[in-house]
Each structure stands twice: as C-alpha cells, then as structure tokens.
ZAMARGU-4260 file (C-alpha; in steps of 0.2 Angstrom, whole numbers, plus 5000, padded with zeros to 4 digits):
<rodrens>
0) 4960/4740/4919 | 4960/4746/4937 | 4975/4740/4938 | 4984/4748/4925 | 4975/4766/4929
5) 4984/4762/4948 | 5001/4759/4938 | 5001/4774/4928 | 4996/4783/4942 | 5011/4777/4953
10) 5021/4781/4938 | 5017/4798/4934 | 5013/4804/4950 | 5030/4809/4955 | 5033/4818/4938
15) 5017/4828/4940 | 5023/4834/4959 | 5040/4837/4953 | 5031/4849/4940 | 5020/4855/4955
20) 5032/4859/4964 | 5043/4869/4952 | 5029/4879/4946 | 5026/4883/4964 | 5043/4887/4967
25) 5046/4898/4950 | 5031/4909/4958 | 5039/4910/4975 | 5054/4917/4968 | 5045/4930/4953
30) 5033/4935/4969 | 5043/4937/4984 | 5061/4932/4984 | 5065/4944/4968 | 5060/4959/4974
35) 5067/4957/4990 | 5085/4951/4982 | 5084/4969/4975 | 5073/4981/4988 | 5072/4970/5004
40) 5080/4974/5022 | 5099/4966/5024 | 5090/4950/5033 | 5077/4947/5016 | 5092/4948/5005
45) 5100/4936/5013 | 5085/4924/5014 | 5081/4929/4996 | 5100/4925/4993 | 5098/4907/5001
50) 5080/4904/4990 | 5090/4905/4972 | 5105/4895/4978 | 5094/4880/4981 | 5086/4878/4967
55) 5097/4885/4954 | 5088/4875/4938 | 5074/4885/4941 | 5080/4902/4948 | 5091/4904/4933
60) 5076/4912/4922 | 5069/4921/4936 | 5087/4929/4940 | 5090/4933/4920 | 5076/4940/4917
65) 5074/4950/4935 | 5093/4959/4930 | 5089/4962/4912 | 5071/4972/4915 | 5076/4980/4932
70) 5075/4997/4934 | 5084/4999/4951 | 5100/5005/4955 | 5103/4989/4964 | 5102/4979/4952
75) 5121/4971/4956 | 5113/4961/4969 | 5106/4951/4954 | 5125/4947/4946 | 5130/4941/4963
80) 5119/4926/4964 | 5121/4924/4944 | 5140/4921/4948 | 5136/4907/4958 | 5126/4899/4950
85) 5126/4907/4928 | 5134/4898/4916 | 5147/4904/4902 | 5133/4912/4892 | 5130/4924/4907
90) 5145/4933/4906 | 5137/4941/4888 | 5120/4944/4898 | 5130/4953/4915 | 5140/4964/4904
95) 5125/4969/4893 | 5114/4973/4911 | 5130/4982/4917 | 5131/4992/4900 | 5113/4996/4895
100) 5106/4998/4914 | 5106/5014/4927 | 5118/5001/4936 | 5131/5007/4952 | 5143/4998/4962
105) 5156/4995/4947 | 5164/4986/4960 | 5153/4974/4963 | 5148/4969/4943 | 5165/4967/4940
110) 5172/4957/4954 | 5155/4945/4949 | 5159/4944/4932 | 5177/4940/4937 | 5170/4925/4949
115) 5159/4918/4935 | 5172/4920/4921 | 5185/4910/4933 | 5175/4897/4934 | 5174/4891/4914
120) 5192/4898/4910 | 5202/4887/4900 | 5220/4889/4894 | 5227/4892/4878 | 5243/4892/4869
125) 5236/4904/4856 | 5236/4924/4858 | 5224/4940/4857 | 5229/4952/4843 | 5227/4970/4845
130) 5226/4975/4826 | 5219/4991/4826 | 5223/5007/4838 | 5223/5026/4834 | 5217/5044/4835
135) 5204/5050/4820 | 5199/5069/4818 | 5191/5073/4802 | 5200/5091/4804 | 5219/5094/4805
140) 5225/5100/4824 | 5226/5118/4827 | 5242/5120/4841 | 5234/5136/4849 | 5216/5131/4850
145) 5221/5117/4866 | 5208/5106/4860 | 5204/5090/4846 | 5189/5083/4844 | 5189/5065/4836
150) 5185/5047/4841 | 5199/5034/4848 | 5198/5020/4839 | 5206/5001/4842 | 5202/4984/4839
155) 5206/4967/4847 | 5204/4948/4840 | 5204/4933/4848 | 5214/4919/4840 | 5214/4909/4853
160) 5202/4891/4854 | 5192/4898/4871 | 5181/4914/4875 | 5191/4928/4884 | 5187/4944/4897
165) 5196/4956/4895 | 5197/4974/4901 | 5204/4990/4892 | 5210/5005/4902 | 5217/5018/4890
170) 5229/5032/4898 | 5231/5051/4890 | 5248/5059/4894 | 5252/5079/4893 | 5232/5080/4891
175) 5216/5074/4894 | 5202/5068/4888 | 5183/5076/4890 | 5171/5066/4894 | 5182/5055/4903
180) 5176/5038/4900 | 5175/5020/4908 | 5185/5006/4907 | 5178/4995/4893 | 5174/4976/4897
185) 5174/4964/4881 | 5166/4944/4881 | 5175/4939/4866 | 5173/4923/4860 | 5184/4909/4849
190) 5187/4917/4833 | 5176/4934/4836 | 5184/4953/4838 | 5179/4968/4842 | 5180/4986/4837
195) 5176/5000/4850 | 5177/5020/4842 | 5175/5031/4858 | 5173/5049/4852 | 5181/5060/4863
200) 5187/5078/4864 | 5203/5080/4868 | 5212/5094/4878 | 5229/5100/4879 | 5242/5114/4880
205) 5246/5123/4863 | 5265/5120/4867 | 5268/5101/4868 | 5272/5095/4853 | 5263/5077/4854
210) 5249/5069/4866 | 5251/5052/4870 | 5239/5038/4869 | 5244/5022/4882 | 5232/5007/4879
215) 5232/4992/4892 | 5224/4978/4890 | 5222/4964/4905 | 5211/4946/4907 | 5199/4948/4920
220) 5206/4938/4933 | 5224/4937/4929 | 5233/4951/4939 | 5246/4958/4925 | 5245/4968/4911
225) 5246/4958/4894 | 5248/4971/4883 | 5253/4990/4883 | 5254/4999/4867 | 5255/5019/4862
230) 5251/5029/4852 | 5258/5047/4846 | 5246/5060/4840 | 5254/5076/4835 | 5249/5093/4839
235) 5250/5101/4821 | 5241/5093/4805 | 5230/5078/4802 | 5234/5063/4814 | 5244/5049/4801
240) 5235/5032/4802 | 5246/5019/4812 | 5256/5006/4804 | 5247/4989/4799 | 5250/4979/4814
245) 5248/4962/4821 | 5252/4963/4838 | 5253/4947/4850 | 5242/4945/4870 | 5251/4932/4878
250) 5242/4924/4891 | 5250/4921/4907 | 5246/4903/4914 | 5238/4901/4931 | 5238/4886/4942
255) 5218/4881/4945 | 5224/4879/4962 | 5230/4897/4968 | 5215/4907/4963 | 5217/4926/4962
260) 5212/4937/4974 | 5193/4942/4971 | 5185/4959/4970 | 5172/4964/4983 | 5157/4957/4973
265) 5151/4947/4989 | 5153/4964/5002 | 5134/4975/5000 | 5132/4992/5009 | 5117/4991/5019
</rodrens>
C-alpha cells in the first residue's frame, strides 16, 4: 500500500508542479508584467516584453484579454508581442482592438498585423472579387449647392481556398470627402465577404461635371496594388447604380524566402 501511494506520488508530482508553476506564472503576468507591457518605463517594457516570449502557452490569454479590455492609448504595445507569438485567429481579435478601442500608433497595429498575417500566408491560385462599388444619395445632386450627402458603398468576396488581409484606400478626385475617413483593414476568410457602407458628405465645385471615386485594394504584405477600380458619380440627377460586375484580385506570388519590408511595429516612442 505504501508503496503504491510512493508511486503515485512520483507520478503525479511533476504534473501537479507543472500546474503550480503556471498558475504562478499566469499571476505574474495578470499582476506585474501586464501593466507594465502597457504603462511601465522603457526598461519594464522590455522585461515585460522578455516575460510573455517565454512562456507563450500561458501569456496568450493574458495578452488577449489585456488588449481587448484596455483602456489606454498604448494599448499597441499589446499587438506587438501578440505578433510573435498569436495565432491566425488573432488577426480577427488585433483588428477588432484596433477598431473598437481609443487605440494610436496606426503604425504600429498595422505593421503587427502584417508580421502576424505573414507568418500563416498561404498561396492560392484562386481570386478576390470586388462585386459591389458605388455612390448612394437618396436625393438627386443639386450642381450649385457644392455638396452630396450619401454613403460609399462596396463589397469584396474571397473565392479563394485561404483567409486574406487586405487594405482598402479609396481616392476622391475634383472633390473631397468630409469626414475624411481611415483606411479600412478586412480579415476575410475562405468563402466569406464583406460589405462596408461608409456615409460621407461629399464636397465639390458646382462646375465639374463628375466627381470621381478611385478604389484600391492591396494584401497586407504584398507591396503592389491588386486592384484599382472607379467610379463616376455625376454632378446633376440621381447617381445610376453600377453595372453588375464580377471583377477578378489576382494575387501576386511571393517567394517565403524574400520577405517584405516590415512596417515599424517593433520601433516604440519612449
């Protein structure tokens, strides 16, 4: 009998340290090393940099769910460890932070999301689709009034057999747009699309005859422009709705071997 207590002591014993130990450790990291990844000196943030590298398993959930509740302006500090050591479902969780959150350093959360992304990339023969983009106003442009109000509206589809990022910029000529807004990021998986419908007022002079919509899309990580399309809306009447349209995104192959030029994400102030 004493014999087998000694046995399944000698058994278990390194499971219930491991357990110890991790436990310990998850506490370290809730208590001391976030906050200071977010608030501390330059010499903390770098200790609390070196604290989640080594023990990724368990700094993951702290990491997650640190960046998700945070409240600080710093929060990037938080995607530049996750882009080290997150996973594919990550990038979802990044963008959402970046989005939702009083976040800065656009910089920053891109250049992580672009390191993370790059390291689950896989190519594909198959194509994005850009299948919806246009001007809507619910009320015909007046030329002398100068100004539209309405909502910009496109949609893109992934037909391909792997998750993409991507980034739309879209360009106003012979106007502009108020509020200006940012460049939209989009996670979109196998199979998935999105629709984006960004109201906007737009602002012009009462003599050009058309304002001009340029739409570019790019893959994070892949320094060329995949797709350009435009879009005319006239300065007179009801904006006509585009033709149906089933346009292609070829994606440029890249050798795993040459990888791109990264943003900043790795340079902090201060």
């Amino acid at each position: 009998m004493q014999l087998r207590i000694l046995l399944l002591t000698v058994l278990f014993w390194p499971m219930l340290s491991q357990a110890q130990i991790a436990s310990h450790w998850k506490h370290q990291l809730w208590t001391k090393w976030l906050p200071a990844l977010e608030m501390g000196t330059a010499e903390e943030r770098w200790q609390a940099r070196l604290a989640f590298l080594t023990w990724p398993e368990a700094s993951l959930p702290v990491l997650r769910q640190g960046m998700m509740s945070s409240e600080s302006p710093d929060n990037w500090r938080f995607a530049q460890v996750l882009a080290q050591i997150g996973d594919e479902s990550d990038i979802q969780r990044m963008l959402d932070a970046w989005q939702s959150l009083s976040s800065t350093r656009q910089d920053v959360w891109v250049g992580s999301l672009e390191r993370l992304y790059m390291r689950f990339r896989e190519e594909s023969q198959q194509k994005l689709l850009l299948t919806r983009f246009q001007f809507e106003s619910e009320e015909a442009i007046e030329p002398r009034s100068g100004r539209a109000d309405g909502e910009i509206i496109y949609k893109l589809s992934n037909s391909t057999a792997s998750p993409r990022l991507v980034q739309v910029r879209i360009n106003i000529w012979r106007g502009m747009a108020d509020p200006d807004w940012p460049e939209q990021l989009h996670w979109l998986e196998a199979g998935n699309s999105v629709e984006v419908s960004l109201p906007v007022t737009l602002l012009f002079e009462p003599r050009v005859p058309t304002v001009r919509l340029d739409l570019d899309v790019m893959e994070i990580g892949v320094r060329e422009t995949l797709l350009h399309e435009r879009y005319e809306i006239p300065v007179s009447g009801r904006p006509a709705p585009p033709k149906s349209r089933q346009r292609p995104l070829n994606l440029r192959k890249t050798d795993a071997n040459e990888a791109p030029k990264r943003q900043s994400e790795e340079a902090e102030s201060g």
